[in-house]
Backbone and ligand atoms as CSV (ligand in chain L), in Angstrom:
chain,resi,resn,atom,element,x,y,z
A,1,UNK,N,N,111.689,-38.725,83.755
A,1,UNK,CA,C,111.210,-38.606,85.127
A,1,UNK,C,C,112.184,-37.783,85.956
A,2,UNK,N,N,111.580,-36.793,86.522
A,2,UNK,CA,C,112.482,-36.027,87.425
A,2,UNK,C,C,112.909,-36.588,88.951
A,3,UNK,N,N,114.050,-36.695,88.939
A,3,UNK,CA,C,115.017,-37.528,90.104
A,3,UNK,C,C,114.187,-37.239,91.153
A,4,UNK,N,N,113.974,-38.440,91.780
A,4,UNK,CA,C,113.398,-38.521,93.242
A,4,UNK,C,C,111.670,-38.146,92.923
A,5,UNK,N,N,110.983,-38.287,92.123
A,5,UNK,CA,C,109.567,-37.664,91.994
A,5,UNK,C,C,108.612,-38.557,92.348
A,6,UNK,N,N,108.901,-39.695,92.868
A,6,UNK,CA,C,108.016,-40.869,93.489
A,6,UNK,C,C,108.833,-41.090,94.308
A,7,UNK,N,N,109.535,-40.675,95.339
A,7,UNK,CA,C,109.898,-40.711,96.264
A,7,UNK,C,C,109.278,-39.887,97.447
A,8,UNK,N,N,108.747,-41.348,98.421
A,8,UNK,CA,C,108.031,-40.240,99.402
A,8,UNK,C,C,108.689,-40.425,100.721
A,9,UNK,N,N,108.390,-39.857,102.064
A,9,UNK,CA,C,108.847,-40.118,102.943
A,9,UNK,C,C,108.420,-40.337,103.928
A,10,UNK,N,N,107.612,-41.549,103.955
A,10,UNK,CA,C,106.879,-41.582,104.891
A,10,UNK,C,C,107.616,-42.932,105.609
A,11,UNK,N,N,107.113,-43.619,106.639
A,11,UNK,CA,C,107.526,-44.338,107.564
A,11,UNK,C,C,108.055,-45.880,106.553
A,12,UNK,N,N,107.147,-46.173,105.598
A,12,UNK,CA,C,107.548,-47.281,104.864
A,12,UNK,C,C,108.424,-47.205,103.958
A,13,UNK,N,N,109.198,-46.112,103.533
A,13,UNK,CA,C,109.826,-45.788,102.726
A,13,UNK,C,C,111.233,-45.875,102.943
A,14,UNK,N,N,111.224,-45.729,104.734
A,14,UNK,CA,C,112.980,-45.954,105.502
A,14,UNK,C,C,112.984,-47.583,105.634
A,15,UNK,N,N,114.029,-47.431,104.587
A,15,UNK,CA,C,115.077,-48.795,104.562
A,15,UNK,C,C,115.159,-49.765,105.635
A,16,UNK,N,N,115.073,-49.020,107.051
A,16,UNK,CA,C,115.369,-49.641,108.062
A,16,UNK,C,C,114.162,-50.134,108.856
A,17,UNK,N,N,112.909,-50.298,107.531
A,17,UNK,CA,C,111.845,-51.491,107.991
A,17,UNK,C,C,112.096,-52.526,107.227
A,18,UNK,N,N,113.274,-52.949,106.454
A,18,UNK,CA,C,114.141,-53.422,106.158
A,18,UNK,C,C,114.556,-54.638,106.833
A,19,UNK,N,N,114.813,-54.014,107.893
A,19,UNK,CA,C,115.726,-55.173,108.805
A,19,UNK,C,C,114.798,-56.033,109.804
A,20,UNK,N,N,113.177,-55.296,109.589
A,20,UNK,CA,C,112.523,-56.038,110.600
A,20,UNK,C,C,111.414,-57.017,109.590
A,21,UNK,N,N,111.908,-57.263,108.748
A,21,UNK,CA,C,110.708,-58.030,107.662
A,21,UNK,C,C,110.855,-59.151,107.942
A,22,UNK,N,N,109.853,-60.147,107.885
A,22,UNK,CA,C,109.892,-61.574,108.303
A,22,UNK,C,C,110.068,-62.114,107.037
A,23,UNK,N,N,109.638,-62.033,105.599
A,23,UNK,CA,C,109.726,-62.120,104.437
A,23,UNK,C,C,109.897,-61.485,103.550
A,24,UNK,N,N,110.260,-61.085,102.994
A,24,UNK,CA,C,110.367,-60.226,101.624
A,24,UNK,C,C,110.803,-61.204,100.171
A,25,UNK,N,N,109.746,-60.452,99.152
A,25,UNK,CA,C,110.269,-60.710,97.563
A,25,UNK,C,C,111.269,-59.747,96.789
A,26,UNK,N,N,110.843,-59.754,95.800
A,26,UNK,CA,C,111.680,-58.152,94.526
A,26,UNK,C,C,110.896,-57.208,95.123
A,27,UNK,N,N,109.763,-56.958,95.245
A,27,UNK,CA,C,109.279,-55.839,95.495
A,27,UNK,C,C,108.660,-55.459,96.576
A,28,UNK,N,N,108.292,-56.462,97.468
A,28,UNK,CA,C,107.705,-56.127,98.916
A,28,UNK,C,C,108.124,-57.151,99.629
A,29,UNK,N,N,107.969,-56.330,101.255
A,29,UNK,CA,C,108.176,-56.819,102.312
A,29,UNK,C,C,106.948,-57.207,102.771
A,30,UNK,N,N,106.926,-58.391,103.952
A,30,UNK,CA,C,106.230,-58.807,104.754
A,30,UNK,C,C,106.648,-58.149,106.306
A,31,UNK,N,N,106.213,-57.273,106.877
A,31,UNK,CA,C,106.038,-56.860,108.665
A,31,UNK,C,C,104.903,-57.340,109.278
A,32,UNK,N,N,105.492,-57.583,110.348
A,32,UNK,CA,C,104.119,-57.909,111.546
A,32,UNK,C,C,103.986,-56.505,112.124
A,33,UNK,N,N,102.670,-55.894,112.275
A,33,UNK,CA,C,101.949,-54.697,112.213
A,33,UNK,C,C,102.506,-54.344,113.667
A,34,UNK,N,N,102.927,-53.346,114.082
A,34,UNK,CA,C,102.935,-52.725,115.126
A,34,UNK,C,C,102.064,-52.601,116.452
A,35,UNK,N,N,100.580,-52.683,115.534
A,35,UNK,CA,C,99.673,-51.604,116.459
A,35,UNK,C,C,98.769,-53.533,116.455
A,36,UNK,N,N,99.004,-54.820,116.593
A,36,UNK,CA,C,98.347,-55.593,116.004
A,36,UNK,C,C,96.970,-55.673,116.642
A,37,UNK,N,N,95.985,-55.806,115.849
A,37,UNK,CA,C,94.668,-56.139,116.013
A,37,UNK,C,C,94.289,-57.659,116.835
A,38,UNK,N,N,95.211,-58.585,116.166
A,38,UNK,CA,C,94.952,-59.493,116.401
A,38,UNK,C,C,95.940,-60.186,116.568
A,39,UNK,N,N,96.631,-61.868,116.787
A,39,UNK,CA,C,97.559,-62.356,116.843
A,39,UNK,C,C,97.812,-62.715,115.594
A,40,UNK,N,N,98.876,-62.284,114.385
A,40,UNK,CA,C,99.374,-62.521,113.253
A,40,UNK,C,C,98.806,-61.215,112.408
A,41,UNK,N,N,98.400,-59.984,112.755
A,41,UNK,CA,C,98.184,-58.854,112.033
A,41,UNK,C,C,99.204,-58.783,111.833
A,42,UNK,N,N,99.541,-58.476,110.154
A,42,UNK,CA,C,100.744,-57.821,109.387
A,42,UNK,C,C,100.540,-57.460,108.591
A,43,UNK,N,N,101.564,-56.748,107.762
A,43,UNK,CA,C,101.516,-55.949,106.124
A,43,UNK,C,C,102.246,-56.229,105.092
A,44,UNK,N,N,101.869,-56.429,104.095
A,44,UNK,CA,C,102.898,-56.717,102.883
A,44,UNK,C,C,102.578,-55.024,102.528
A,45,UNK,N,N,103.699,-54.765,101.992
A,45,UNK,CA,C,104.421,-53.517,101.943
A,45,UNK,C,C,105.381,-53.156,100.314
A,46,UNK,N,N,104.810,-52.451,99.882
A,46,UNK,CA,C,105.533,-52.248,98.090
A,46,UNK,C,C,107.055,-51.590,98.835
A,47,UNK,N,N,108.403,-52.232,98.140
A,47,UNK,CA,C,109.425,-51.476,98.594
A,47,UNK,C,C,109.616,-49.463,98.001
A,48,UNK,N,N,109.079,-50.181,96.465
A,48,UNK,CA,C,108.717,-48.148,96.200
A,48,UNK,C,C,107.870,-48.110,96.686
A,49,UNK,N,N,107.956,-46.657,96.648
A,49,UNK,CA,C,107.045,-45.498,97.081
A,49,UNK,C,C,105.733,-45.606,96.215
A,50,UNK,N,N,104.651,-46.227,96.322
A,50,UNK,CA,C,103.645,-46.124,95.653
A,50,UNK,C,C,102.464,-45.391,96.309
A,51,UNK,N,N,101.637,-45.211,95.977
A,51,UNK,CA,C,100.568,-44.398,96.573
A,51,UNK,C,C,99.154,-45.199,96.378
A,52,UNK,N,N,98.863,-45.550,95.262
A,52,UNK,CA,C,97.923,-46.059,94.618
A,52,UNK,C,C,98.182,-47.702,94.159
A,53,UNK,N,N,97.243,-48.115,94.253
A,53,UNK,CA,C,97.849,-49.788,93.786
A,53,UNK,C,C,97.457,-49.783,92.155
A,54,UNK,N,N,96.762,-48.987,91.355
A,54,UNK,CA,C,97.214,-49.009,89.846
A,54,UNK,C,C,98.265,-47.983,89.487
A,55,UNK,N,N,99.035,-47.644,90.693
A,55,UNK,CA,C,100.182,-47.641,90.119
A,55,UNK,C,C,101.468,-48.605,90.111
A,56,UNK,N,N,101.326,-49.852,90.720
A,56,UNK,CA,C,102.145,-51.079,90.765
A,56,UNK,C,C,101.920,-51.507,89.225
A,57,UNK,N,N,102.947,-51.851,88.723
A,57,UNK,CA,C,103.273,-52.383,87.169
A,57,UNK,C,C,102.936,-53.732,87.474
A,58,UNK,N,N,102.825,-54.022,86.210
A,58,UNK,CA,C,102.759,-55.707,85.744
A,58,UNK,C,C,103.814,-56.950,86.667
A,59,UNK,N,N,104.585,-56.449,86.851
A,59,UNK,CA,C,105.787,-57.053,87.370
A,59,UNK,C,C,105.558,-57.224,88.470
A,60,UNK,N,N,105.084,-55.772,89.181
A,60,UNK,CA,C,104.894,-55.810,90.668
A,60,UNK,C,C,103.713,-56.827,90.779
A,61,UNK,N,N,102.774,-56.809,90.358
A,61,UNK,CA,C,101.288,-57.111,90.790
A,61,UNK,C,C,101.757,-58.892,90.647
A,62,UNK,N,N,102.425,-59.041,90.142
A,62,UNK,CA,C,103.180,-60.203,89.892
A,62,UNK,C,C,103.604,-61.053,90.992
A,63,UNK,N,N,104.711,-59.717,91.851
A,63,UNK,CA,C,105.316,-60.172,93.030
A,63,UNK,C,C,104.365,-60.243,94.223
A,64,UNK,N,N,103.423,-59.457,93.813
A,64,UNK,CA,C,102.589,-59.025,95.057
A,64,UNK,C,C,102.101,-60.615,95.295
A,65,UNK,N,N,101.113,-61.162,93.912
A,65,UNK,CA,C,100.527,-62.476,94.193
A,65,UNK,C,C,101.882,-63.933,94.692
A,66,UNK,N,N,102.930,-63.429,94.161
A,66,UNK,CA,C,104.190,-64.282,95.086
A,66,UNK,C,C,104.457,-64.478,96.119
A,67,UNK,N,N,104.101,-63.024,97.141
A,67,UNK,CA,C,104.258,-62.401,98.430
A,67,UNK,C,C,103.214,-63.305,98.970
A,68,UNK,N,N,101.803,-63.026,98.579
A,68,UNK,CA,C,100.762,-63.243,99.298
A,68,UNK,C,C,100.665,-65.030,99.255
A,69,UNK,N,N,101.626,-65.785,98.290
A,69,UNK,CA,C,101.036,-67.300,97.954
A,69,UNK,C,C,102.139,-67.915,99.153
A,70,UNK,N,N,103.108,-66.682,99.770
A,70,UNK,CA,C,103.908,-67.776,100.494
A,70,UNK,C,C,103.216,-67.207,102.313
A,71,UNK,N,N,103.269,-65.838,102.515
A,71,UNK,CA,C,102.993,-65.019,103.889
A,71,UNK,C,C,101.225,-65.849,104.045
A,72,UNK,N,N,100.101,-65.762,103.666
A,72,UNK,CA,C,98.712,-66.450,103.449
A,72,UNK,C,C,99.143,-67.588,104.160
A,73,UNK,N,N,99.617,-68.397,103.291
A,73,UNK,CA,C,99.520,-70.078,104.453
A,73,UNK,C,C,100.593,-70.033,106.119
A,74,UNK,N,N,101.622,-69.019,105.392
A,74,UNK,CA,C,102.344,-69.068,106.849
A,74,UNK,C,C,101.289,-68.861,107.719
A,75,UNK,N,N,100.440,-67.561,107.539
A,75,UNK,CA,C,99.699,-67.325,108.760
A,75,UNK,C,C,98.972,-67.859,109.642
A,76,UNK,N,N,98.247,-68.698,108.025
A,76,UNK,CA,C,97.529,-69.844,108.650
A,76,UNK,C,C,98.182,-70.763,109.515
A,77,UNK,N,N,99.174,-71.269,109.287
A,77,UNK,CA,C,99.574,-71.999,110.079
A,77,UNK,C,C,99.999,-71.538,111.168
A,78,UNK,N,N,100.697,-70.541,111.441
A,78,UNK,CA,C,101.442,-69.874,112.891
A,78,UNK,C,C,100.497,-69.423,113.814
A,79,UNK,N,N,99.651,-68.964,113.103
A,79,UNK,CA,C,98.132,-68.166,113.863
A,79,UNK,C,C,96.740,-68.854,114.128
A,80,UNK,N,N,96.288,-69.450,112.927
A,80,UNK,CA,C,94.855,-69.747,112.551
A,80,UNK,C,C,94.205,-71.404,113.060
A,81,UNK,N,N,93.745,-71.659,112.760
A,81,UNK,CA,C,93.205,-73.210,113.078
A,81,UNK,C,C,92.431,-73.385,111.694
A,82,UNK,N,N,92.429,-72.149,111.000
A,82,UNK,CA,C,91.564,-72.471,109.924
A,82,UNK,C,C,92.239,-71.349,108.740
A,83,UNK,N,N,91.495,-71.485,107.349
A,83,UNK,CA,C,92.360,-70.179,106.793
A,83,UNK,C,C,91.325,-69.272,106.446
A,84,UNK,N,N,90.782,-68.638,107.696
A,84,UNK,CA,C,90.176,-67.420,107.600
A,84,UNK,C,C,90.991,-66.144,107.510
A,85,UNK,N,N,90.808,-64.999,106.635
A,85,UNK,CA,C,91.505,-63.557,107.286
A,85,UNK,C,C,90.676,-62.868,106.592
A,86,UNK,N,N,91.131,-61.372,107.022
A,86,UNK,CA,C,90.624,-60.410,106.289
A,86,UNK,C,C,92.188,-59.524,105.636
A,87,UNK,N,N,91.341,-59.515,104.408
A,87,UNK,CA,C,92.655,-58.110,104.016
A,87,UNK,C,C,92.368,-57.060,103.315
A,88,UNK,N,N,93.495,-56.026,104.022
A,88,UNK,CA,C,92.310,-54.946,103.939
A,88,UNK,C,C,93.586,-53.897,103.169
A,89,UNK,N,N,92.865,-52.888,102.752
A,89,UNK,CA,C,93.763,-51.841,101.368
A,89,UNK,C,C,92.739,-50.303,102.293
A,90,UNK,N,N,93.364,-49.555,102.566
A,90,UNK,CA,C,93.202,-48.037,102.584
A,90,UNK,C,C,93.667,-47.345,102.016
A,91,UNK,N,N,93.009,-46.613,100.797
A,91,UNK,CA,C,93.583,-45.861,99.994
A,91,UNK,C,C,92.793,-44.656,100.772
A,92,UNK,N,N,94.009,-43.774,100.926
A,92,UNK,CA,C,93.603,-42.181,101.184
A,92,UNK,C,C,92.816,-42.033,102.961
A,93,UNK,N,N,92.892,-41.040,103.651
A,93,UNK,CA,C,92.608,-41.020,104.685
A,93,UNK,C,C,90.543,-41.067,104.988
A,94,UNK,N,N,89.846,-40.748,103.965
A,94,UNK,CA,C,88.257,-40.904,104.336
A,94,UNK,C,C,88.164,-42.705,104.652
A,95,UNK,N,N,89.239,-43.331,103.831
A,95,UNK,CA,C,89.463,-44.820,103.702
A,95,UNK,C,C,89.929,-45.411,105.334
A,96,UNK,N,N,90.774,-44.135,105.768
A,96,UNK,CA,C,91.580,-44.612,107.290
A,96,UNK,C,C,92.582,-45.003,107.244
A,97,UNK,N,N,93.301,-45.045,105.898
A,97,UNK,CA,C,94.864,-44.453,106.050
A,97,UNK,C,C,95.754,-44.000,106.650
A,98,UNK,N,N,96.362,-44.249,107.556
A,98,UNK,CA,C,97.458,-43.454,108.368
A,98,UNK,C,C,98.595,-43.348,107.520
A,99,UNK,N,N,99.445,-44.264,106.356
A,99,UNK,CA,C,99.992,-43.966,105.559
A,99,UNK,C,C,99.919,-44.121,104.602
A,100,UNK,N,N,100.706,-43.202,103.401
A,100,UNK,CA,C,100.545,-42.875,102.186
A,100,UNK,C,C,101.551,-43.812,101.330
A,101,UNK,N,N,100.958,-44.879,101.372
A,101,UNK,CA,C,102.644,-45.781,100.936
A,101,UNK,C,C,101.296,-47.228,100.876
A,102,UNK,N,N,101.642,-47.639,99.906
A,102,UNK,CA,C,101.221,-49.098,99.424
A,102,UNK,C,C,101.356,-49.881,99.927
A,103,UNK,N,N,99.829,-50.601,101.075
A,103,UNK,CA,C,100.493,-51.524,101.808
A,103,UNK,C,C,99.096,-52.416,102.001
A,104,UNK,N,N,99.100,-53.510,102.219
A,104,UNK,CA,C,98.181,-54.672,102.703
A,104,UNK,C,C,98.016,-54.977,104.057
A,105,UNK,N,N,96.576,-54.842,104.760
A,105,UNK,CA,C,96.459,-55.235,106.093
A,105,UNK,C,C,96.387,-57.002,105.934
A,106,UNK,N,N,97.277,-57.865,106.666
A,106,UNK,CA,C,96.416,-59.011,106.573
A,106,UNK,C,C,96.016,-59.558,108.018
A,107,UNK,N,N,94.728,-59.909,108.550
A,107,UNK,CA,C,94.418,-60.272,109.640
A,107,UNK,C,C,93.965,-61.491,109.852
A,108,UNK,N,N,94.948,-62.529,110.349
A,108,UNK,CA,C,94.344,-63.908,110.752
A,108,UNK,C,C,93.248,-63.860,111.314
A,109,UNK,N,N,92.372,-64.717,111.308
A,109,UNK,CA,C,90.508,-64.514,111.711
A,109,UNK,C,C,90.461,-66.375,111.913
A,110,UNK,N,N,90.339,-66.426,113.468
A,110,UNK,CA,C,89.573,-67.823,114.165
A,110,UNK,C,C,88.183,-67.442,114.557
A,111,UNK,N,N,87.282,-68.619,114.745
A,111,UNK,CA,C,85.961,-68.740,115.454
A,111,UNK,C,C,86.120,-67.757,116.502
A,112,UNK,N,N,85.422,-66.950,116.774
A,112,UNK,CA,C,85.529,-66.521,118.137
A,112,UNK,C,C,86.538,-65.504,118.707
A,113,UNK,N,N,86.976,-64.924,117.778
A,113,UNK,CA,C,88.252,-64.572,118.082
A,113,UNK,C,C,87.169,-62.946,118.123
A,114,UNK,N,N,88.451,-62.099,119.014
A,114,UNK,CA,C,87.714,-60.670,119.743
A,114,UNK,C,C,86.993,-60.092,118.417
A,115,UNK,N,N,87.006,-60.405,117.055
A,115,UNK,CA,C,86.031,-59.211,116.490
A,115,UNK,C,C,84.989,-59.993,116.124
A,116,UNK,N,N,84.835,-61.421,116.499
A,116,UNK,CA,C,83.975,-62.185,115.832
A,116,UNK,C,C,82.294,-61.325,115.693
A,117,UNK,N,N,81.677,-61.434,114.743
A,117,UNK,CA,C,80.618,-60.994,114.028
A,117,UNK,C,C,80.875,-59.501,114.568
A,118,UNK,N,N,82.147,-58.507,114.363
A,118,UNK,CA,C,82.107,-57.217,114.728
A,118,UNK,C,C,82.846,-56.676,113.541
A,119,UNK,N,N,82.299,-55.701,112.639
A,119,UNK,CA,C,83.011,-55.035,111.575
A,119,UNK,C,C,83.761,-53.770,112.061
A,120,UNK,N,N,83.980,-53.666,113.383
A,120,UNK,CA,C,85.107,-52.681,113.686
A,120,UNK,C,C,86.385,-52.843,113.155
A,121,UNK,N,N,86.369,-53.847,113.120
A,121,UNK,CA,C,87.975,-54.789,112.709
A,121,UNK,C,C,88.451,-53.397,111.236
A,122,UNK,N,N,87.037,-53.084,110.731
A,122,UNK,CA,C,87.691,-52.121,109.742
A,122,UNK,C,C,87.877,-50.828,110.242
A,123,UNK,N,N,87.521,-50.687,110.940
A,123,UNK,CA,C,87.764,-48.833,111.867
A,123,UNK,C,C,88.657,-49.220,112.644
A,124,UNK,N,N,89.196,-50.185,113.231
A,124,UNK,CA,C,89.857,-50.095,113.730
A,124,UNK,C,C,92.079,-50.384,113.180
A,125,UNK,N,N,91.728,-50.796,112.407
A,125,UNK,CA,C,92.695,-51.224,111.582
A,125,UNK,C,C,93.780,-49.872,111.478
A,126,UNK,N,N,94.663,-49.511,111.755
A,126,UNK,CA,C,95.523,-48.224,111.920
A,126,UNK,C,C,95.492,-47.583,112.682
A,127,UNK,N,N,94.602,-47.985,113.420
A,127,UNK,CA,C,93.905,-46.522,114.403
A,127,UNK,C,C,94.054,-47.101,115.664
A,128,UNK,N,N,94.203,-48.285,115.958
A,128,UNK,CA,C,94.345,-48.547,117.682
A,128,UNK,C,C,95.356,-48.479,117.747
A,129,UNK,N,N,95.554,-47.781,118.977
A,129,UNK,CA,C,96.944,-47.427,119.830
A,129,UNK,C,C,97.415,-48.229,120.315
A,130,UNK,N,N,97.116,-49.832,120.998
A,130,UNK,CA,C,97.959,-50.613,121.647
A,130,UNK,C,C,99.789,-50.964,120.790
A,131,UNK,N,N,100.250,-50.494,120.891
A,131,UNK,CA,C,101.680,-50.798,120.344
A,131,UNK,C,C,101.602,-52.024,121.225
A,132,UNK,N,N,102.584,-52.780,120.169
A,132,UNK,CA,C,102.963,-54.306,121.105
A,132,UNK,C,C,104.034,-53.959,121.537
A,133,UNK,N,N,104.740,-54.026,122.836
A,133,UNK,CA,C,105.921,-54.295,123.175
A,133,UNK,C,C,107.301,-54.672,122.400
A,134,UNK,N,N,108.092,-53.782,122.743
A,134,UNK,CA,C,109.432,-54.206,121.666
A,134,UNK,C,C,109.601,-55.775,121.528
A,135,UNK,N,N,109.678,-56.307,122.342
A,135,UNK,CA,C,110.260,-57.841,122.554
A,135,UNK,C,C,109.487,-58.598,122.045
A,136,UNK,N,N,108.011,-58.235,122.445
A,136,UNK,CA,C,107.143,-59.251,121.839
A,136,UNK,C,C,106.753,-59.045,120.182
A,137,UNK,N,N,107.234,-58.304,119.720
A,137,UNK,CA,C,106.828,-57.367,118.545
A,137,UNK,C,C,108.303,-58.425,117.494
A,138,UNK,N,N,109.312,-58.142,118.401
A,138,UNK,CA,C,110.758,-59.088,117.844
A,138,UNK,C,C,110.351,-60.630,118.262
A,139,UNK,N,N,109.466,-61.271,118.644
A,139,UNK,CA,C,109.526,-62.762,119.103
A,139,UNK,C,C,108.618,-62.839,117.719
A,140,UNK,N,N,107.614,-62.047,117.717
A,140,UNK,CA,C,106.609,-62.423,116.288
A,140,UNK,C,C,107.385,-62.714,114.946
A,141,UNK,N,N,108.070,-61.261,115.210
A,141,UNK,CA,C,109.150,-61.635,113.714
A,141,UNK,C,C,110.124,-62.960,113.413
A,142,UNK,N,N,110.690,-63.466,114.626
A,142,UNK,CA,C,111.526,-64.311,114.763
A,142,UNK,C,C,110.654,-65.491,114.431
A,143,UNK,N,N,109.544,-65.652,114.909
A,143,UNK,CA,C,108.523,-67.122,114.946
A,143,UNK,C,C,108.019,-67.219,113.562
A,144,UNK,N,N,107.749,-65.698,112.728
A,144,UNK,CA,C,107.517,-66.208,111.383
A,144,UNK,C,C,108.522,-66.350,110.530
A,145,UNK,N,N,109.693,-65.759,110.575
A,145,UNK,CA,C,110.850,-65.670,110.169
A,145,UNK,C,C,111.667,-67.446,109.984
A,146,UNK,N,N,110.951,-67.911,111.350
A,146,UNK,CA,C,111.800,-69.186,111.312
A,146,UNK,C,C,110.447,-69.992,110.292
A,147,UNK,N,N,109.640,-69.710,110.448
A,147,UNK,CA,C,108.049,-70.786,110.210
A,147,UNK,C,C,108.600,-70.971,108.740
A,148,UNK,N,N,108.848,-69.196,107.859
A,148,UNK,CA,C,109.144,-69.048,106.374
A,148,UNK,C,C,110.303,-68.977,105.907
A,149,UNK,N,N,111.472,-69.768,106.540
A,149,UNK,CA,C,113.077,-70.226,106.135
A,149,UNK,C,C,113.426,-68.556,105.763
A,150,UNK,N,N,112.946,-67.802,106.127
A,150,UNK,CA,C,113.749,-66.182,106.073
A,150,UNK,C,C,114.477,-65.604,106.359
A,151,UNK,N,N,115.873,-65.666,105.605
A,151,UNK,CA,C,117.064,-65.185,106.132
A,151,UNK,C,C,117.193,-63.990,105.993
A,152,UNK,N,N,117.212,-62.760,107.049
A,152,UNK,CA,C,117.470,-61.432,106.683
A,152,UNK,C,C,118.473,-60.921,106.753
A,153,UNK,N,N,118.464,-60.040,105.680
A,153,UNK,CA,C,119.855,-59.837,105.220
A,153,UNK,C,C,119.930,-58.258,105.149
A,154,UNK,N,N,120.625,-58.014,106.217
A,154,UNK,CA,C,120.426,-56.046,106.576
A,154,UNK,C,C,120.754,-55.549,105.430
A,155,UNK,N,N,120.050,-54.441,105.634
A,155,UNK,CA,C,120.247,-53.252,104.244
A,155,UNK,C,C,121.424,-52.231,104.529
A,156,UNK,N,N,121.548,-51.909,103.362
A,156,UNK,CA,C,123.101,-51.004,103.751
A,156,UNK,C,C,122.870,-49.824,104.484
A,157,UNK,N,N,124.031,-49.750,105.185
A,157,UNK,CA,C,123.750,-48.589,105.990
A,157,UNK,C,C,123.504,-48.853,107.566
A,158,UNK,N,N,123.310,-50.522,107.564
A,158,UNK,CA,C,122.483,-50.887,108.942
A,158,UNK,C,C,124.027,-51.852,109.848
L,1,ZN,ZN,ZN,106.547,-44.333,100.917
């Protein structure tokens, strides 16, 4: 393999989303989504550079179901009244992709909640502009961080 040839550079790829993960395994991180849809929108996130999810190995697909058996009930509990969500995979931009990097939408889903019986929830997923506020964006992390005993432990360089 030629050095650096699955190395991409896109936004998930800098280390220094690293320091804002509420959970992480061997191979992915847990973030609370930026742009959130809802209260507890986040992403589990491959730490390589993947593009495609058959390109995650045996190992990974491994960690992935590790990731999802501990971040799933947190949500429920921090967010939900029930364990509804949606989760969602965009491969490639006709999909609505904004990035090229292996990642999981997961969206807590109550009765009633703003998309109730509305399938925008999938057009809209990457694409709304509301950024949350720095602070409130750091209180989310901190509230799941404490919910899932997650000690973060900066990456070098930080
Ligand atoms: Zn990447």
């Amino acid at each position: 393999m030629r050095h650096g040839m699955d190395k991409g550079k896109d936004a998930f790829c800098d280390e220094k989303r690293y320091s804002e993960a509420f959970f992480a395994t061997k191979h992915f991180l847990a973030l609370y989504d930026k742009k959130p849809l809802l209260p507890g929108h986040c992403l589990v996130v491959s730490k390589r550079h993947v593009v495609d999810i058959n390109e995650l190995s045996p190992e990974e697909f491994a960690d992935l179901r590790h990731i999802l058996k501990s971040v799933l009930p947190g949500l429920a509990k921090v967010y939900g009244d029930c364990k509804s969500y949606n989760l969602v995979i965009q491969r490639g931009k006709p999909a609505g992709a904004s990035i090229a990097h292996f990642h999981i939408h997961i969206v807590p889903r109550k009765p009633n909640d703003a998309y109730a019986n509305d399938d925008d929830i999938y057009k809209d997923i990457d694409t709304k502009a509301n950024v949350l506020p720095r602070k409130a964006y750091l209180a989310e992390v901190a509230k799941l961080r404490k919910y899932l005993r997650y000690k973060q432990k900066a990456p070098k360089g930080l």
